[in-house]
C-alpha positions as CSV (number, residue, x, y, z in Angstrom):
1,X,2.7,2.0,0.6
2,X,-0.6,0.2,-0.6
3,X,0.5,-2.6,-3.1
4,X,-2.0,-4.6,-5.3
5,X,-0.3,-8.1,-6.0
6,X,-2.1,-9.8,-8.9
7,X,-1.1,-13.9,-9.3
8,X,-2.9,-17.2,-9.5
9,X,-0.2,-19.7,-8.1
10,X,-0.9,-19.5,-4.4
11,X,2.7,-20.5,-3.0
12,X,3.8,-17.5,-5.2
13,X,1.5,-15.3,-3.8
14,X,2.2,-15.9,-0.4
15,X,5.9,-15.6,-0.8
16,X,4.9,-12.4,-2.3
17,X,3.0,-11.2,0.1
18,X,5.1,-11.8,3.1
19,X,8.4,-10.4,1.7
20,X,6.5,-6.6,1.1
21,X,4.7,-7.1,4.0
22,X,7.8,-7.7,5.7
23,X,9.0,-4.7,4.0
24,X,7.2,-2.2,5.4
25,X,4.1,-2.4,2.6
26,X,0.6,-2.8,3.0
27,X,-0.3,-5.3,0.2
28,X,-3.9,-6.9,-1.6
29,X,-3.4,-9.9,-3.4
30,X,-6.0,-11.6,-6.1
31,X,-5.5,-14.1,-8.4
32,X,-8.3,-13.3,-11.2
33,X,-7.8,-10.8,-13.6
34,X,-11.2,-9.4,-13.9
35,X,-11.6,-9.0,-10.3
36,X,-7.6,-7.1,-10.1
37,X,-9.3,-5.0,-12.8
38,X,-12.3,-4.1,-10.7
39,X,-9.6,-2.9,-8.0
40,X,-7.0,-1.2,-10.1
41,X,-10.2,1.3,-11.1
42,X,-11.6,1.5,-7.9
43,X,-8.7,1.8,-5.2
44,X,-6.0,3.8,-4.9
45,X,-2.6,1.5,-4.9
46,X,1.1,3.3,-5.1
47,X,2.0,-0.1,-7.2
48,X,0.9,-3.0,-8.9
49,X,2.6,-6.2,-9.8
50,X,1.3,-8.1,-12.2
51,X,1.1,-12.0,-13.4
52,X,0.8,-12.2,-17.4
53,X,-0.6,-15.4,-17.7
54,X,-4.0,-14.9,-15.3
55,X,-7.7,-16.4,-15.4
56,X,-10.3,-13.7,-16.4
57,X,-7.7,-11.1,-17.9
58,X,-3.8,-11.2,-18.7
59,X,-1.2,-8.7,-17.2
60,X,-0.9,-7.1,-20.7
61,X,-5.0,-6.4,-20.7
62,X,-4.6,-4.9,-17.5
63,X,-1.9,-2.9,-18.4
64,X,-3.6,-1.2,-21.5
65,X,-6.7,-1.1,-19.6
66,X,-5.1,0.7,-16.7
67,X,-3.1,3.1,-19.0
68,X,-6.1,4.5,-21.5
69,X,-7.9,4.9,-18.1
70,X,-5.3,6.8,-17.1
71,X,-4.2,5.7,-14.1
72,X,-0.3,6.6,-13.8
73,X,0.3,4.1,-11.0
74,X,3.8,2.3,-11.7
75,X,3.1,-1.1,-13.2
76,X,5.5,-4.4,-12.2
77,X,5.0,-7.3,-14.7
78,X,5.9,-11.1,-13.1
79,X,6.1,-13.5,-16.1
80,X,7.8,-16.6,-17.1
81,X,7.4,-15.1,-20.9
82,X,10.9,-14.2,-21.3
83,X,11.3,-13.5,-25.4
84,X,12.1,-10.5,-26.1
85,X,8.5,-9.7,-27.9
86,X,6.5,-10.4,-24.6
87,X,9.2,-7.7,-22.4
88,X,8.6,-5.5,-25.5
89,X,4.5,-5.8,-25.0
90,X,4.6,-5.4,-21.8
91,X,6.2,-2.4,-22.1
92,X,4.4,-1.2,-24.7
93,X,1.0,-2.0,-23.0
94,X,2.3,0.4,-20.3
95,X,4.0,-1.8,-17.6
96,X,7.2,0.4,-16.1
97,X,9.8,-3.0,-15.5
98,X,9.3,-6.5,-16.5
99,X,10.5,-9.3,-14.1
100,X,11.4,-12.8,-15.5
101,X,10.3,-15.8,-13.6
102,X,12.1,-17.4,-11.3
103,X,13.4,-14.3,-9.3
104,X,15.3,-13.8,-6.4
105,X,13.5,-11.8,-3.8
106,X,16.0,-9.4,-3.3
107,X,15.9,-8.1,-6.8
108,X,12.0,-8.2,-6.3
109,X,12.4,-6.1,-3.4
110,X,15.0,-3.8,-5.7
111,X,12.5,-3.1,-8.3
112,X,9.8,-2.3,-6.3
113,X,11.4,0.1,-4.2
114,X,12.8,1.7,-7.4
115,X,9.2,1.7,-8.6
116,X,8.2,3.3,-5.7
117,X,10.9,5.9,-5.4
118,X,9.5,7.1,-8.7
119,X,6.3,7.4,-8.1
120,X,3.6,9.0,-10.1
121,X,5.2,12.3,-11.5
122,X,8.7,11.2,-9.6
123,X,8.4,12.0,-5.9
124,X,5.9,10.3,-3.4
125,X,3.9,13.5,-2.0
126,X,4.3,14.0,1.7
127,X,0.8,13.0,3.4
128,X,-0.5,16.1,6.1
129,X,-3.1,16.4,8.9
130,X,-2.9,19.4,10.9
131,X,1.0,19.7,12.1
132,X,1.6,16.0,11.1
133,X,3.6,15.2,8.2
134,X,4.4,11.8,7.1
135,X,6.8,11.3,3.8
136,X,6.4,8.3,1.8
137,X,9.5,7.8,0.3
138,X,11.5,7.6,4.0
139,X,8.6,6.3,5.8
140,X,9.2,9.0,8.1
141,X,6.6,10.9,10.2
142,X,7.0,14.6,11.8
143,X,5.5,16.4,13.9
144,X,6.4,20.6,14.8
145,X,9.7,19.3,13.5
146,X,10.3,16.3,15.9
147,X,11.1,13.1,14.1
148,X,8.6,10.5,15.0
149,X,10.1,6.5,14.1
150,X,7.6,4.4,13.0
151,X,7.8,0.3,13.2
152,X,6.6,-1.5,9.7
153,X,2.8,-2.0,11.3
154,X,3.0,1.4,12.9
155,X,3.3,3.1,9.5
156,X,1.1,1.3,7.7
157,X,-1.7,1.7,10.3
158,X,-1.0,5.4,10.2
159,X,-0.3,6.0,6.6
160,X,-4.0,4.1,5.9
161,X,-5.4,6.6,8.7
162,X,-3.7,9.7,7.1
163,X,-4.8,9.1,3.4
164,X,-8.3,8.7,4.3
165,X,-8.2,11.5,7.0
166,X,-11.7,13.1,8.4
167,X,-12.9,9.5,7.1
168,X,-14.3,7.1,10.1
169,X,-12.7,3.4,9.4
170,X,-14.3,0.7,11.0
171,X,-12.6,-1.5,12.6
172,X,-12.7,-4.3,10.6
173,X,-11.7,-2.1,7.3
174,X,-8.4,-1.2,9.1
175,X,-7.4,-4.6,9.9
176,X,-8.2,-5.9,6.5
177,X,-6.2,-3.5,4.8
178,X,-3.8,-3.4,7.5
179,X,-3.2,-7.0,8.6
180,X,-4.9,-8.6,5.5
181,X,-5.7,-12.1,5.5
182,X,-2.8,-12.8,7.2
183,X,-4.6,-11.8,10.6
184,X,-6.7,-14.2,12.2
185,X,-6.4,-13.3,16.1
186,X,-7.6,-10.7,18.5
187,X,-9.0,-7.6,17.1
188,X,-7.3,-6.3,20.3
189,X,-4.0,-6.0,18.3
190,X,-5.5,-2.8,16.5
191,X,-6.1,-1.1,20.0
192,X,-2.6,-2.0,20.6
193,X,-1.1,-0.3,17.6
194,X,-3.4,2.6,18.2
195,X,-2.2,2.9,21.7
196,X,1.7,3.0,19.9
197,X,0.6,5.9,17.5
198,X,-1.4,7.8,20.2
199,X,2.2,7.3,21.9
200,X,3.9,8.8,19.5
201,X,2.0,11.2,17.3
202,X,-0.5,13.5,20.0
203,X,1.4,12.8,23.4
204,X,2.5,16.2,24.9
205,X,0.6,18.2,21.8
206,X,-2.3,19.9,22.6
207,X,-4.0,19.0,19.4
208,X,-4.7,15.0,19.4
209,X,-4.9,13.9,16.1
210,X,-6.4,10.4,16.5
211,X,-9.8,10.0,17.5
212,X,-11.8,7.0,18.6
213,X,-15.6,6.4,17.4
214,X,-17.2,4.4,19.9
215,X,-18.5,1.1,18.6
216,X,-17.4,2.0,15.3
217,X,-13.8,2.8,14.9
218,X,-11.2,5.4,14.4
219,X,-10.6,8.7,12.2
220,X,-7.4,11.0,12.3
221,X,-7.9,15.0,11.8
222,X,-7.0,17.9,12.9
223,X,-9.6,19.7,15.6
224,X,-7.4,22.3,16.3
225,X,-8.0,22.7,19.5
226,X,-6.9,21.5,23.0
227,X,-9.4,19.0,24.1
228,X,-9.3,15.4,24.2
C-alpha cells in the first residue's frame, strides 16, 4: 500500500514513517501543504494522513480540496485540535477518522489498517498481470493457484511493479518510491530484491513476468510466451 504522510514536525514524521514502513507500506512524506496538495492530485496513494496545522495549506483545505476533486482516497487527520468542532470539520471537510495528538502507535497502526481495509468502494481490488494475482488487503500474491509469501520489501517492490505494469521504471524511480529517503546505500539492493521476486513469481513458469531494461531498469507484463 502507497501512503502519503503529510507533517511538518520532523521527529514526528520519522516516527511515522518507520512504523508503516515497518508495516508492510510504501510511504511519501512532506511537510508543506501546498506541495502534499500537488501530490494528492497527481499520484495515486491508497491513504493519506494528514497534519491540520501545516505551512502552505491546513489538513481541513486539503481535505475539501481533495473531496470536490473527487478523489475517494480514505483520509486520516493527525491533530492536537481536540474540541469537538475541529473532529466535527474535519469530518465534514471529508476526512474518514480523526486522530488526537499524542497517539500511541499501535492505535495508529489500528486505524490505518481499518482505513485501508475499507478502501475506496470497500474492498482493495486484486492487482493482475498475466496469471499473477496479488490481493491488497492480505498482501498476498498467487500465481496458477500457488500461494506465493512475500517479505514487507518484497511486496512493495512488486505491488509498485504490478500497478504500473507494461511501464519501464528506472531504477532510481523504484528505489525512491520503494526505499524512500530512508535508502542511502548500494543500488545493488534493488537487484537483490529483484533476484527474490524472479525467485518466487516466474521460476518454473514458462511465462516470465519480470523483465530487465538494460541500462534503464525493469517492467513486469505478461508476453505470453515461453522465452526468457
Amino acid at each position: 500500500m502507497k501512503l502519503l504522510v503529510v507533517e511538518d514536525d520532523p521527529g514526528l514524521a520519522k516516527v511515522l514513517r518507520k512504523a508503516l514502513q515497518e508495516a508492510g507500506c510504501s510511504v511519501r512524506v512532506v511537510g508543506d501543504g501546498a506541495d502534499a496538495d500537488v501530490l494528492i492530485r497527481g499520484e495515486p496513494f491508497d491513504l493519506f494522513l494528514l497534519d491540520v496545522m501545516l505551512p502552505g495549506m491546513d489538513g481541513f483545505t486539503l481535505c475539501r480540496r481533495a473531496r470536490a476533486a473527487k478523489i475517494a482516497t480514505p483520509i486520516l487527520l493527525l491533530t492536537a485540535r481536540d474540541a469537538v468542532k475541529d473532529k466535527v470539520e474535519g469530518l465534514d471537510a471529508g476526512a474518514d477518522d480523526y486522530l488526537v495528538k499524542p497517539f500511541q502507535v499501535a492505535e495508529l497502526l489500528a486505524r490505518v489498517r481499518a482505513l485501508l481495509r475499507r478502501g475506496v468502494g470497500g474492498v482493495a481490488p486484486v492487482i493482475t498481470v498475466g496469471d499473477l494475482l496479488l490481493d491488497p488487503a492480505t498482501r498476498e500474491a498467487r500465481r496458477e493457484n500457488r500461494a506465493i509469501r512475500l517479505s514487507a520489501t518484497e511486496y512493495s517492490l512488486l505491488e509498485y511493479l504490478m500497478r504500473n505494469a507494461g511501464r519501464v521504471l528506472t531504477r532510481s524511480l523504484i528505489l525512491e518510491h520503494v526505499w524512500q529517503y530512508d535508502f542511502g546505500g548500494s543500488d545493488n539492493v534493488l537487484d537483490v530484491y529483484i533476484g527474490y521476486l524472479r525467485g518466487k513469481i516466474d521460476k518454473g513458469f514458462s511465462d516470465p513476468l519480470i523483465r530487465t531494461v538494460r541500462g534503464v531498469g525493469f517492467v513486469i507484463e505478461s508476453r505470453g510466451r515461453g522465452e526468457a
